[in-house]
DOMARTOR-599116 format. One record per atom (N, C-alpha, C, CB): atom name; y negated, z, x negated. Coordinates in Angstrom, 2 decimals, always signed. Glycine has a CB too. Layout:
<zapas>
+-------+---------+---------+---------+
: atome :       y :       z :       x :
+-------+---------+---------+---------+
:    CA :       Y :       Z :       X :
...
+-------+---------+---------+---------+
</zapas>
This chain:
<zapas>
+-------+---------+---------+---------+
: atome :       y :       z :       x :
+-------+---------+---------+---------+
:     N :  +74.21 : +201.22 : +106.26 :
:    CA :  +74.07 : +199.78 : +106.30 :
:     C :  +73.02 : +199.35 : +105.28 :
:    CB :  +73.70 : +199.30 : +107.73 :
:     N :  +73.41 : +198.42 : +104.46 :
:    CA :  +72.31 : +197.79 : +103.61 :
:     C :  +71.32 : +196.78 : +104.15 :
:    CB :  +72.92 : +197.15 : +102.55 :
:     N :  +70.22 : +196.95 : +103.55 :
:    CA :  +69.07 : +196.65 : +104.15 :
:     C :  +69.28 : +194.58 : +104.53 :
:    CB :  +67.65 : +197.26 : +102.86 :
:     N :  +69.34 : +194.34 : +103.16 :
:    CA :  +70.21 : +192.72 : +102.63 :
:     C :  +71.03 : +192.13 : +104.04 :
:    CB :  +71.79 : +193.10 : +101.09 :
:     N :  +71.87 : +193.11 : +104.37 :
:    CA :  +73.01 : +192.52 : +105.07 :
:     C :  +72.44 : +192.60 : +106.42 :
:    CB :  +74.48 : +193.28 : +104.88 :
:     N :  +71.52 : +193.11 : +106.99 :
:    CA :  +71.30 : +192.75 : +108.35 :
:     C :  +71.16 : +191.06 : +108.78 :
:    CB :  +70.01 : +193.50 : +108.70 :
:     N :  +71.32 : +190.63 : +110.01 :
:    CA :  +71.58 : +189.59 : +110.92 :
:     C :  +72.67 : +188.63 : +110.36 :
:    CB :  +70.29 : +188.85 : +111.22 :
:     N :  +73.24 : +189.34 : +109.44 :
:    CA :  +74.58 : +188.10 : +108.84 :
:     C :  +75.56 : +187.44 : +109.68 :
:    CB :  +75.65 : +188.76 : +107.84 :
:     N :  +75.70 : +188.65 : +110.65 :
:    CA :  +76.65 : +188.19 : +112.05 :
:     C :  +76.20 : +186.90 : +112.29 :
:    CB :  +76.44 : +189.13 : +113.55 :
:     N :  +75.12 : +186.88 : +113.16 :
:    CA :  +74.07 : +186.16 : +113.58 :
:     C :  +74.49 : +184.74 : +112.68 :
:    CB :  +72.53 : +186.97 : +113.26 :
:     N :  +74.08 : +184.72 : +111.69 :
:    CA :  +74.20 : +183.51 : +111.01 :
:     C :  +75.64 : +182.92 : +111.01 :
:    CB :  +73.71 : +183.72 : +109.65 :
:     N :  +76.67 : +183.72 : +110.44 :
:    CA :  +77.83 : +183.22 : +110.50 :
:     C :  +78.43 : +182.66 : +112.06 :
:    CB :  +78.61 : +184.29 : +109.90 :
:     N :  +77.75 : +183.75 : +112.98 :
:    CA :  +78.63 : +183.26 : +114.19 :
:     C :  +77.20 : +182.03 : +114.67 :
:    CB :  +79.19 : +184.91 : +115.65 :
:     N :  +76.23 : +181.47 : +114.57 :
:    CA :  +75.43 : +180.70 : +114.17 :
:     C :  +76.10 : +179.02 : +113.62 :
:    CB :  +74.74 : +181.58 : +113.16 :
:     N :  +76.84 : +179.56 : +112.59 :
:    CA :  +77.61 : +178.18 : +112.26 :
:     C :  +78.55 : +178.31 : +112.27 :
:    CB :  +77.52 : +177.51 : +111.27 :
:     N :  +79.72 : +179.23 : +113.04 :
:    CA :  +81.09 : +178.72 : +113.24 :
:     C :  +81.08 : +178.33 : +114.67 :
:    CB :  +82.25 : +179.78 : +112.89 :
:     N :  +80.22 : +178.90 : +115.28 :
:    CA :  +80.21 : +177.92 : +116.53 :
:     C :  +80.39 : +176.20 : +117.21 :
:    CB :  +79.23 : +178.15 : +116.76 :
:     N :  +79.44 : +175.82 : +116.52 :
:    CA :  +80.07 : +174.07 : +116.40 :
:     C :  +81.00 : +173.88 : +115.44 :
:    CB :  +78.95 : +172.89 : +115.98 :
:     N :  +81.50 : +174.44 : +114.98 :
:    CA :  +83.12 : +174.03 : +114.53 :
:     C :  +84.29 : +174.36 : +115.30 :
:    CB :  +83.50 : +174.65 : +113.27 :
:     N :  +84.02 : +175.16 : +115.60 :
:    CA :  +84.84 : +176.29 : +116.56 :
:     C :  +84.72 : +174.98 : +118.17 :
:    CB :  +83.57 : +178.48 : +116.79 :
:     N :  +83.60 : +174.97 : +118.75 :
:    CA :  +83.40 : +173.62 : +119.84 :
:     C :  +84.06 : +172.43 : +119.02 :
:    CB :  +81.54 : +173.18 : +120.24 :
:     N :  +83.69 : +172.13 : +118.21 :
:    CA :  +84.57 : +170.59 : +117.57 :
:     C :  +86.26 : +170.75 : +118.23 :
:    CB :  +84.68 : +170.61 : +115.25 :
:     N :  +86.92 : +171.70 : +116.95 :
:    CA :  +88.09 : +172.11 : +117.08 :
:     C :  +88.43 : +171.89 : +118.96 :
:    CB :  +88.10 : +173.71 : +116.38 :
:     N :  +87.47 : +172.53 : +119.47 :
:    CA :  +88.05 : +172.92 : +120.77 :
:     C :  +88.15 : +171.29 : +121.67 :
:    CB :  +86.88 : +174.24 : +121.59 :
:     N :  +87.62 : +170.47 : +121.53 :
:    CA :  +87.07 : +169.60 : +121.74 :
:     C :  +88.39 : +168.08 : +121.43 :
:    CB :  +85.70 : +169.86 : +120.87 :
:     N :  +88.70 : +168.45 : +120.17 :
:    CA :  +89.54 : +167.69 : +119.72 :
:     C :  +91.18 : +168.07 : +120.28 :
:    CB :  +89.28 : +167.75 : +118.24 :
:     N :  +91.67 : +169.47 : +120.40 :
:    CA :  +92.69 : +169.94 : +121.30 :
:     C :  +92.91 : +169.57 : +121.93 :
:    CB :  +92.78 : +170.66 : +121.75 :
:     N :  +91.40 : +169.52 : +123.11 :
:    CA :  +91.50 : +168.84 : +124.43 :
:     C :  +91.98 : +167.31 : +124.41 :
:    CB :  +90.11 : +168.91 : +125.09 :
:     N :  +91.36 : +166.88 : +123.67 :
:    CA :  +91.70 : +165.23 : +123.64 :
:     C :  +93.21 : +164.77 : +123.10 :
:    CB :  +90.55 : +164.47 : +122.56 :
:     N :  +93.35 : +165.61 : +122.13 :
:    CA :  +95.10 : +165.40 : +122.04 :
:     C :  +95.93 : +165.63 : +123.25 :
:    CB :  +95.78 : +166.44 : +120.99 :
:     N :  +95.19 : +166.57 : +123.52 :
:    CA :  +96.14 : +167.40 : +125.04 :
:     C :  +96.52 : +166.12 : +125.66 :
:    CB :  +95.04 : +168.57 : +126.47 :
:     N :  +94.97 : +165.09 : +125.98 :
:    CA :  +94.93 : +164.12 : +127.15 :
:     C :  +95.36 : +163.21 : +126.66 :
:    CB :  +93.76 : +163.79 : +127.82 :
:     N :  +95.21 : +162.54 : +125.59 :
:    CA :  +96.46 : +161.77 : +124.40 :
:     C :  +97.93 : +161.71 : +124.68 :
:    CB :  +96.54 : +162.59 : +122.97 :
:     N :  +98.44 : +162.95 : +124.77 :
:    CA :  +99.96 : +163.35 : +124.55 :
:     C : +100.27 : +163.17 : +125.96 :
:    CB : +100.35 : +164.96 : +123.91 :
:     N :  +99.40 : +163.74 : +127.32 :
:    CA : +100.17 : +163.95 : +128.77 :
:     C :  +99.87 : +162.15 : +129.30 :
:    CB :  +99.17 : +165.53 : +130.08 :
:     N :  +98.75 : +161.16 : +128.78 :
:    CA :  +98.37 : +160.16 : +128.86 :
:     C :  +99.60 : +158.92 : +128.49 :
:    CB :  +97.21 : +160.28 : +128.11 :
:     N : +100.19 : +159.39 : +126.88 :
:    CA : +101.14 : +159.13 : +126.49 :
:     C : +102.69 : +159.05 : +127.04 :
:    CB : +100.94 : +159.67 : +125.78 :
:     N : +102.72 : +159.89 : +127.65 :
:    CA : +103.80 : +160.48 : +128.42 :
:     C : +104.04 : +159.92 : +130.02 :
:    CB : +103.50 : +162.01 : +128.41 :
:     N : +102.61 : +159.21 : +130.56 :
:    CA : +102.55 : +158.69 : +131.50 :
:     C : +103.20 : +157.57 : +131.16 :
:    CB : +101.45 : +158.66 : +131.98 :
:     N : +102.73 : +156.64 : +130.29 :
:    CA : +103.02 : +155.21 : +129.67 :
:     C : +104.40 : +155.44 : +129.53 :
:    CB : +102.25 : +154.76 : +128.20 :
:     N : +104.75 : +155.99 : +128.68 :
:    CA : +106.44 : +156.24 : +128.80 :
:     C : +107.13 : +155.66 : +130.09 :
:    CB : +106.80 : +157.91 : +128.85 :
:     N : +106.70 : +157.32 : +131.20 :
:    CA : +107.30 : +156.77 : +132.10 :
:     C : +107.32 : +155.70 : +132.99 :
:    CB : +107.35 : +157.34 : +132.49 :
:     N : +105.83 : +155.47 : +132.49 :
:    CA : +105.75 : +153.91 : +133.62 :
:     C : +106.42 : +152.69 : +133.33 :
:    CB : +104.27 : +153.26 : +133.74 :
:     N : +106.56 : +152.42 : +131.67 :
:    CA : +107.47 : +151.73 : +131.19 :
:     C : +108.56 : +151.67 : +131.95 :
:    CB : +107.72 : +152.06 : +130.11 :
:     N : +109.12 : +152.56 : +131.59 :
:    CA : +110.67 : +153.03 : +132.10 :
:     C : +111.15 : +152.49 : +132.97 :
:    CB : +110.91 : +154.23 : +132.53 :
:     N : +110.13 : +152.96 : +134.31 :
:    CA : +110.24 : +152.60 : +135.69 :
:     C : +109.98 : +151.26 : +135.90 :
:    CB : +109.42 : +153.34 : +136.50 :
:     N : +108.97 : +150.10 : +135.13 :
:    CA : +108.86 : +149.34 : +135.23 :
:     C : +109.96 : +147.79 : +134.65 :
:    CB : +107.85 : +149.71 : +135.01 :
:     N : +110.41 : +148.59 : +133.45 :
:    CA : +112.09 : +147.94 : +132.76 :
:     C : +112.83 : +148.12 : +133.73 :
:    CB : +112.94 : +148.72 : +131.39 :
:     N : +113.18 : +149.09 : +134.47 :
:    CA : +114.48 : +149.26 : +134.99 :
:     C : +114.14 : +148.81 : +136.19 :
:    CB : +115.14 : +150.59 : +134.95 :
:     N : +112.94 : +148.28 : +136.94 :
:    CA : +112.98 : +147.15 : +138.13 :
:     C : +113.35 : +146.26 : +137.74 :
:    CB : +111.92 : +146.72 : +138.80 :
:     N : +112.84 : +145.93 : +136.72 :
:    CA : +112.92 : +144.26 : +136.06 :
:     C : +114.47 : +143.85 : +135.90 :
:    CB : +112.13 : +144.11 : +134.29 :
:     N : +115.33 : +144.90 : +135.24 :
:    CA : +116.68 : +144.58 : +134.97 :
:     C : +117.44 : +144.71 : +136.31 :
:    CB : +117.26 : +145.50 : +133.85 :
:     N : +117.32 : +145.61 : +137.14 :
:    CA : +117.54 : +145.46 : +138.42 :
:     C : +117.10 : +143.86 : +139.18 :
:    CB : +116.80 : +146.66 : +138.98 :
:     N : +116.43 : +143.60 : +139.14 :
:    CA : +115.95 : +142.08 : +140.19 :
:     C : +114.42 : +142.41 : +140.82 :
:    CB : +117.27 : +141.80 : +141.90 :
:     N : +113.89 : +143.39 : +140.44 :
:    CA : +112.85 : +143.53 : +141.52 :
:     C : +111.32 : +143.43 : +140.58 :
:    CB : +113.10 : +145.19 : +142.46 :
:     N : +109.87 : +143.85 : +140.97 :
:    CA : +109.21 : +143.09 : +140.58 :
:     C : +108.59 : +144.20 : +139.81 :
:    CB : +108.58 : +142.23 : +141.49 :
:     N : +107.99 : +143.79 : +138.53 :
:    CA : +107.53 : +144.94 : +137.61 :
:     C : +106.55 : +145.60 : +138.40 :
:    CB : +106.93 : +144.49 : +136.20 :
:     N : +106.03 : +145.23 : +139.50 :
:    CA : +104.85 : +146.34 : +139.84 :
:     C : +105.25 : +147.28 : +140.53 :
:    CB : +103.71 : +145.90 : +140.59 :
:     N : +106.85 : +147.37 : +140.56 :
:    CA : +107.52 : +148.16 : +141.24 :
:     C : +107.04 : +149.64 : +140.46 :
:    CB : +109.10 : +147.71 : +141.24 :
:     N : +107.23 : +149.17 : +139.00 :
:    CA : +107.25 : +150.50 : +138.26 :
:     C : +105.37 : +151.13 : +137.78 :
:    CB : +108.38 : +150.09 : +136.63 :
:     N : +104.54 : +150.24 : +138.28 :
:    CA : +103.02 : +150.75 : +138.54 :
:     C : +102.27 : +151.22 : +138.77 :
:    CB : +102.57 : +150.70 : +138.75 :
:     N : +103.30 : +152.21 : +139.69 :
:    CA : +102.99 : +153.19 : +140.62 :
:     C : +102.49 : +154.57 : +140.11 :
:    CB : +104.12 : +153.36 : +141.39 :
:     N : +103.50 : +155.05 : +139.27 :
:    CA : +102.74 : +155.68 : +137.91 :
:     C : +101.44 : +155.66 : +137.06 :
:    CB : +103.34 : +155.39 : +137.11 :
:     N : +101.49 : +154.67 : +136.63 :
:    CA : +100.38 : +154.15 : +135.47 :
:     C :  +99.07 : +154.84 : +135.75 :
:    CB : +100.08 : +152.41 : +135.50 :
:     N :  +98.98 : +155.26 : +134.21 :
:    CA :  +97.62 : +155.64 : +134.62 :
:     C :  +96.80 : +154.44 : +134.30 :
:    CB :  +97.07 : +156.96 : +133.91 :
:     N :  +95.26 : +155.35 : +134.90 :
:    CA :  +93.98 : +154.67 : +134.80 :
:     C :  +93.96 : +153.38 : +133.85 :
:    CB :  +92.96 : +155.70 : +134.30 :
:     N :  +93.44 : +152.33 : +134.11 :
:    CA :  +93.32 : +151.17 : +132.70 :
:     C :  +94.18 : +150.93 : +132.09 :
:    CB :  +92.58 : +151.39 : +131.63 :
:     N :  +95.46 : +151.10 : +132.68 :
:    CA :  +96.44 : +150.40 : +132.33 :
:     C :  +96.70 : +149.05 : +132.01 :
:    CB :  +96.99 : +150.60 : +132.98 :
:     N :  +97.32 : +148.65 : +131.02 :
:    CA :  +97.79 : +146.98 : +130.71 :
:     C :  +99.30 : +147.31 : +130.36 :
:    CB :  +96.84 : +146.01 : +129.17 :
:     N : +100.20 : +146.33 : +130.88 :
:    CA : +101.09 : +146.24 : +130.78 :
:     C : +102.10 : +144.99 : +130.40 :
:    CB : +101.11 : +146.74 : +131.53 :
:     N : +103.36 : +144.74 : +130.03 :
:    CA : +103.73 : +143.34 : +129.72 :
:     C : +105.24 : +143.57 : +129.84 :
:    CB : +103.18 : +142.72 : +128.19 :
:     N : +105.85 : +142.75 : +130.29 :
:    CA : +107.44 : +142.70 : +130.18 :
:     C : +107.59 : +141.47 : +130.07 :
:    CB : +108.33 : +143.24 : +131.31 :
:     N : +108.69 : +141.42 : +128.91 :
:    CA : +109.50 : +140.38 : +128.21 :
:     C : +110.85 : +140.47 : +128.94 :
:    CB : +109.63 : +140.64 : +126.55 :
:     N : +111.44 : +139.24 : +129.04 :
:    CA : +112.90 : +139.24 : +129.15 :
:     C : +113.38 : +138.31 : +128.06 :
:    CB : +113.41 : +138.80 : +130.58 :
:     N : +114.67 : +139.31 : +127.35 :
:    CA : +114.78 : +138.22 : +126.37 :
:     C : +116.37 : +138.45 : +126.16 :
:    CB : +113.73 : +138.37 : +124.91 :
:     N : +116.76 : +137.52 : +127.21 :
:    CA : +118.52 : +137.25 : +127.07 :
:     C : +118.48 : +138.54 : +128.38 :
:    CB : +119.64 : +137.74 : +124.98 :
:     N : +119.58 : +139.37 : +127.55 :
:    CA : +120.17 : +140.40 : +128.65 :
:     C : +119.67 : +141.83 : +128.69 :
:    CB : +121.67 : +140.54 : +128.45 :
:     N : +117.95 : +141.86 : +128.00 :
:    CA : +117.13 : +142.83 : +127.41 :
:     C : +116.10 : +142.46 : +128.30 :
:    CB : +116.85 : +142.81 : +125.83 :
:     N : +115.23 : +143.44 : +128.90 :
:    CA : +114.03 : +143.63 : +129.44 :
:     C : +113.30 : +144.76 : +128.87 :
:    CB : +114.16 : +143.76 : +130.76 :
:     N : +112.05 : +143.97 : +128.03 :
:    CA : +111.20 : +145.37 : +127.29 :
:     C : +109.94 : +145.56 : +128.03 :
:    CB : +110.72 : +145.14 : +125.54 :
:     N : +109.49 : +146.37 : +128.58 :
:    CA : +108.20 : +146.35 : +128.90 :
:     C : +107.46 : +147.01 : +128.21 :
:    CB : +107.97 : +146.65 : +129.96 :
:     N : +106.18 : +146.97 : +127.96 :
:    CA : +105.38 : +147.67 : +127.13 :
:     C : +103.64 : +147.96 : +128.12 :
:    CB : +105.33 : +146.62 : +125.54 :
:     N : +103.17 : +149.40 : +128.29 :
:    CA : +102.36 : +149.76 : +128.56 :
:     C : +101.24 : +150.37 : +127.60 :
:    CB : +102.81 : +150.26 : +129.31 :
:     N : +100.51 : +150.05 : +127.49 :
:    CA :  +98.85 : +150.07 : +126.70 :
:     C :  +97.95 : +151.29 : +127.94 :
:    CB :  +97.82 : +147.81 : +126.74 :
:     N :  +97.41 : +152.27 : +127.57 :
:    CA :  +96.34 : +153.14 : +128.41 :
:     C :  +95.02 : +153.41 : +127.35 :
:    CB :  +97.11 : +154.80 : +128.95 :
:     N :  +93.70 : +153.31 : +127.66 :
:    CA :  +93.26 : +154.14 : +126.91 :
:     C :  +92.80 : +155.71 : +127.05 :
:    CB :  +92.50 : +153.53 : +126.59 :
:     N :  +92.30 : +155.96 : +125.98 :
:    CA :  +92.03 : +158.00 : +126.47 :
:     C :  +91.06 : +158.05 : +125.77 :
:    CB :  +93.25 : +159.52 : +125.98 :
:     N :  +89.87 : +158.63 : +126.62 :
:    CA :  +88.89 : +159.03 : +126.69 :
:     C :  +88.71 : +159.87 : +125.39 :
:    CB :  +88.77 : +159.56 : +127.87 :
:     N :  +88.19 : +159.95 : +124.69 :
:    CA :  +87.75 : +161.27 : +123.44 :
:     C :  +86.97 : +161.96 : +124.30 :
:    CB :  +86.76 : +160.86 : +121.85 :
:     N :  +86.84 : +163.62 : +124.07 :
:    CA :  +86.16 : +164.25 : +124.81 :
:     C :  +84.75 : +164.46 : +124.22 :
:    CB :  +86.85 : +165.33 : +125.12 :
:     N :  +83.49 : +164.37 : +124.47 :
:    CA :  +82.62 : +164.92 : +123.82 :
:     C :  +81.77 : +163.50 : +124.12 :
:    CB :  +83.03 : +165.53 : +122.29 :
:     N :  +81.46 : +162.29 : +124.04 :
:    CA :  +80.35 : +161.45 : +124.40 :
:     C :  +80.56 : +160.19 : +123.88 :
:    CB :  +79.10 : +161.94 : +123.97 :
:     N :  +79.87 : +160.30 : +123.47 :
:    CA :  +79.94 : +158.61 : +122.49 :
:     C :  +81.11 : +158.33 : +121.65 :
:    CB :  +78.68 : +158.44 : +121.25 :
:     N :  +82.35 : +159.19 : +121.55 :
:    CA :  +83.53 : +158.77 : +120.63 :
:     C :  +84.25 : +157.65 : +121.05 :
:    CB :  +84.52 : +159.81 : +120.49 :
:     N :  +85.07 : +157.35 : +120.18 :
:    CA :  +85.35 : +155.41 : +120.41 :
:     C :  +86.92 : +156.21 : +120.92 :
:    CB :  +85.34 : +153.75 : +118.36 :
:     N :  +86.83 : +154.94 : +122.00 :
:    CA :  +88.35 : +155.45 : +122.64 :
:     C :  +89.53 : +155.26 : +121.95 :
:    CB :  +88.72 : +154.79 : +123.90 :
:     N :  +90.72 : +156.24 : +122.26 :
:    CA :  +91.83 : +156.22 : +121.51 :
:     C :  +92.98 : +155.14 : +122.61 :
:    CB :  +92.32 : +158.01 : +121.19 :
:     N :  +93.57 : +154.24 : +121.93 :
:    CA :  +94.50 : +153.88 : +122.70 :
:     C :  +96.02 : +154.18 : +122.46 :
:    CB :  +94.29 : +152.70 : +122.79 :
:     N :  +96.87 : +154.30 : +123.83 :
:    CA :  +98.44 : +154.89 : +123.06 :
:     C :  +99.00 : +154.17 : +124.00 :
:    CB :  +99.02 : +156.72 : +122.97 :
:     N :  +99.99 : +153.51 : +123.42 :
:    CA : +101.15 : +153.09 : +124.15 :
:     C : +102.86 : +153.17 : +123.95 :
:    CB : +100.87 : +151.95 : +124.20 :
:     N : +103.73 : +152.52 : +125.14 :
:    CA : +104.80 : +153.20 : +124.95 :
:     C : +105.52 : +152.02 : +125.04 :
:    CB : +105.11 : +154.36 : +125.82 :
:     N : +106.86 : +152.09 : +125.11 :
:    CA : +107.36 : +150.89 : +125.26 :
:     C : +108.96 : +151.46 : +125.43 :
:    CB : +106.94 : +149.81 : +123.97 :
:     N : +109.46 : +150.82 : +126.86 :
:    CA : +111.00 : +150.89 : +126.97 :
:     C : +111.96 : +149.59 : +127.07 :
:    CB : +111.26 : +151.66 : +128.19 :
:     N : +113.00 : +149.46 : +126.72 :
:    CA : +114.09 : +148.60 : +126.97 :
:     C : +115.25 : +148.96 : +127.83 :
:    CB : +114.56 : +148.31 : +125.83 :
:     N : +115.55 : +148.14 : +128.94 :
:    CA : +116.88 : +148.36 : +129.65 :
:     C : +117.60 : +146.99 : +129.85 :
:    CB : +116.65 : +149.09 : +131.10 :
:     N : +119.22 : +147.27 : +129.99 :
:    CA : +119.59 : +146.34 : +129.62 :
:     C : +119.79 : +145.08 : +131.34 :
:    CB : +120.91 : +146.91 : +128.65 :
:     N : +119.80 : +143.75 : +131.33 :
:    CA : +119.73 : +143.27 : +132.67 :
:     C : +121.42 : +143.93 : +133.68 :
:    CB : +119.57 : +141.30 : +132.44 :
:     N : +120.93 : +144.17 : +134.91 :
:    CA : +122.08 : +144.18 : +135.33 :
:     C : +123.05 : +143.27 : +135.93 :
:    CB : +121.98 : +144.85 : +135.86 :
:     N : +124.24 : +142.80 : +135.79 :
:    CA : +124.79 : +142.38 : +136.04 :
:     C : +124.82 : +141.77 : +137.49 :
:    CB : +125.36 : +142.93 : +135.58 :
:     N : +124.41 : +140.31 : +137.44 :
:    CA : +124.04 : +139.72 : +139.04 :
:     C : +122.88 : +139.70 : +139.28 :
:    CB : +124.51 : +140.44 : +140.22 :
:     N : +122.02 : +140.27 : +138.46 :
:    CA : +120.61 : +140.31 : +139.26 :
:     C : +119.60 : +139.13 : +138.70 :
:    CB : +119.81 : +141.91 : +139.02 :
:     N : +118.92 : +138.67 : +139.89 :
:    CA : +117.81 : +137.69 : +139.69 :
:     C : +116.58 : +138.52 : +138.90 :
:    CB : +117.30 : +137.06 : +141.25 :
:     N : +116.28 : +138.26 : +137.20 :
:    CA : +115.25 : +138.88 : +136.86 :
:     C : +113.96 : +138.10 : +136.83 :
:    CB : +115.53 : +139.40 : +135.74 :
:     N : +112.98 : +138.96 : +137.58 :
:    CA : +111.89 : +138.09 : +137.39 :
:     C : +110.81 : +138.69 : +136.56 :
:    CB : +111.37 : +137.69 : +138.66 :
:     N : +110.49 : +138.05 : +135.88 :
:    CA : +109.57 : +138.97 : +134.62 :
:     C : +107.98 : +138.30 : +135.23 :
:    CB : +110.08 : +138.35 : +132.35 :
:     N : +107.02 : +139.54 : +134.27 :
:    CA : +105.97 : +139.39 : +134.69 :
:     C : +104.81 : +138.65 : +134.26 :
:    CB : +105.78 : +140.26 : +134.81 :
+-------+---------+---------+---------+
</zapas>
């Protein structure tokens, strides 16, 4: 072993560490992004297809995540609803990410729509 090269480990694993935590950090938050995302979806969904049915968008609410905002349009023989969540960044002071989704179903035939 050369004399030079002692504690190099040390240093390198020294500063790949907070990159290595960053990386790990940012995963997580996509993770909660994408399954967050995926909520909105479905709450949409569920919440269009009350609406075109006759019944009342908070039918489909039940879902939603946390801090949810939501909106349904009726426009003619179309019901769009659209859900807004935000997601947390992991790590402290990061500015929140917001994602939303948005579904359309079509009204059904006979039904009293009441939008929200």
């Amino acid at each position: 072993m050369v004399g030079g090269e002692r504690g190099s480990f040390t240093a390198e694993l020294a500063a790949g560490l907070p990159a290595l935590l960053v990386l790990l950090l940012a995963g997580l938050t996509v993770l909660n992004a994408v399954s967050t995302q995926a909520s909105c979806l479905h709450t949409a969904r569920e919440a269009a297809l009350a609406v075109a049915r006759g019944a009342s968008a908070s039918d489909g609410e039940q879902t939603a995540p946390p801090g949810t905002e939501m909106s349904v349009s009726v426009d003619g023989d179309r019901v769009r609803a659209t859900v807004r969540a935000p997601v947390r960044a992991l790590g402290g002071r990061l500015p929140r990410i917001t994602v939303a989704a948005t579904a359309v179903a079509a009204v059904e035939p006979g039904a009293q729509v009441v939008s929200r």
